[in-house]
C-alpha positions as a printed NumPy array, in Angstrom:
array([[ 48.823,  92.554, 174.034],
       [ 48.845,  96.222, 173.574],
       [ 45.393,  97.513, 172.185],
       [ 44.995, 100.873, 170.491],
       [ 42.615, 103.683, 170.973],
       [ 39.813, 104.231, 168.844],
       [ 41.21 , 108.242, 169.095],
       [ 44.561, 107.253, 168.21 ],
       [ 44.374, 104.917, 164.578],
       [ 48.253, 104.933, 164.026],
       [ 49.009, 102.697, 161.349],
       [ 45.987, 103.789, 159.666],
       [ 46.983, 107.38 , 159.311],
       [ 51.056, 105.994, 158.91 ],
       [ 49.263, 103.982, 155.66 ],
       [ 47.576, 106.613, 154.401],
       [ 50.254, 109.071, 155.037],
       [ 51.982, 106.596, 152.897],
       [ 49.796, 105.978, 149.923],
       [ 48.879, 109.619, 149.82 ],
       [ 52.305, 110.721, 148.55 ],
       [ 52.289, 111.959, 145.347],
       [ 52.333, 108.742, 142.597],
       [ 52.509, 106.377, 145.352],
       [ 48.937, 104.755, 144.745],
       [ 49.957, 105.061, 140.985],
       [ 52.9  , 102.869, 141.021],
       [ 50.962, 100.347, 143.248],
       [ 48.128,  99.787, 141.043],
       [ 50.684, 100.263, 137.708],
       [ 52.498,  97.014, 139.072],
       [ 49.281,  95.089, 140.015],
       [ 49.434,  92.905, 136.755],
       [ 53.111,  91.729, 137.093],
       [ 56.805,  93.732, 137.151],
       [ 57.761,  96.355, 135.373],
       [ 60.839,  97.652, 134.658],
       [ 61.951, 101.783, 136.165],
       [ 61.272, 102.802, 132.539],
       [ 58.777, 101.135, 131.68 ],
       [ 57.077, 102.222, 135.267],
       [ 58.145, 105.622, 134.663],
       [ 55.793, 105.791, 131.643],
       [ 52.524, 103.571, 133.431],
       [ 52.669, 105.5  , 136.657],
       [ 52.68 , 109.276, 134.479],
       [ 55.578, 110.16 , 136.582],
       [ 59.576, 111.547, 136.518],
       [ 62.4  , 109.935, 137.586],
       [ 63.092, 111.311, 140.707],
       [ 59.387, 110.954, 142.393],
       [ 59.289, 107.275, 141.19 ],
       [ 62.605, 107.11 , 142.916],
       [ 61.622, 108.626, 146.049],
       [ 58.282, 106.846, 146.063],
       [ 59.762, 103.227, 145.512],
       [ 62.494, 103.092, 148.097],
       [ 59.594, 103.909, 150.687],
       [ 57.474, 101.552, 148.907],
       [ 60.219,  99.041, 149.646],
       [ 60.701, 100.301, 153.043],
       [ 57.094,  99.665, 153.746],
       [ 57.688,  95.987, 152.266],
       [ 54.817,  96.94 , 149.99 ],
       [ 57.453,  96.689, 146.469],
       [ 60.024,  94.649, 145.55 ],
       [ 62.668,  94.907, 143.213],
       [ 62.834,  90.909, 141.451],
       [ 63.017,  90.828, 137.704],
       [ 61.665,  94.209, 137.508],
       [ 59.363,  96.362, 140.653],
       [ 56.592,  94.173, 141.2  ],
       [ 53.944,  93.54 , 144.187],
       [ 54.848,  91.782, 147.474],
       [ 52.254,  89.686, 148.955],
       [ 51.298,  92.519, 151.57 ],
       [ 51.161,  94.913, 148.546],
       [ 48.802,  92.004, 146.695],
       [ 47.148,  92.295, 149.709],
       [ 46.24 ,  96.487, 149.646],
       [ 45.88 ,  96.671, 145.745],
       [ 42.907,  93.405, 146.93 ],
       [ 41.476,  96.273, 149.143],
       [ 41.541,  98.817, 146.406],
       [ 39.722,  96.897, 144.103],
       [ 37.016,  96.616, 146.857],
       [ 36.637, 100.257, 146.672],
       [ 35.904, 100.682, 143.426],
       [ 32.225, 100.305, 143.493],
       [ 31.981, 103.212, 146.076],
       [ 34.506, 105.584, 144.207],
       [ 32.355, 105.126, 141.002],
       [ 29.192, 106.218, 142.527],
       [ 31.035, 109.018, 144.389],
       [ 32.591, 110.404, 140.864],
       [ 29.324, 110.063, 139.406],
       [ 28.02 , 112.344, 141.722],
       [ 30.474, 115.161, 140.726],
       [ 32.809, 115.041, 143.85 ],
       [ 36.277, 114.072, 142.681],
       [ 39.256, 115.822, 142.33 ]])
């Protein structure tokens, strides 16, 4: 079993690298409720055609999207929009302290 280093997080910083793109946490969180169509996702996720394009075939790469009666959540994306929701309690209290964006 190969272990990692504590110095060295890989797929941490390869999962953040890959939520951090621009409208990728968007699209994740406009699908968390059930498919949408491109359109339709388009218009939820505030973005343009060609960054929703971009940002779904690597959200499909990552096996985090799939395209099945619309773009909707695979169960590994179920399971990171779960871990978002957990974070919500912390993100409040920092915004209400005057640090975001």
């Amino acid at each position: 079993m190969e272990t990692e280093s504590p110095t060295a997080p890989k797929p941490i910083f390869a999962a953040f690298d890959l939520i951090g793109r621009r409208s990728a946490l968007r699209i994740l969180w406009s699908i968390r409720k059930g498919p949408l169509s491109f359109r339709a996702l388009e218009a939820e996720a505030d973005t343009n055609p060609a960054t929703l394009s971009a940002r779904l075939a690597e959200l499909r790469e990552a096996g985090l999207v799939e395209l099945s009666g619309g773009y909707r959540l695979t169960k590994t994306g179920n399971e990171f929009v779960a871990l978002l929701k957990d974070w919500r309690p912390w993100a409040k209290k920092w915004a209400a302290q005057g640090r975001e964006g």
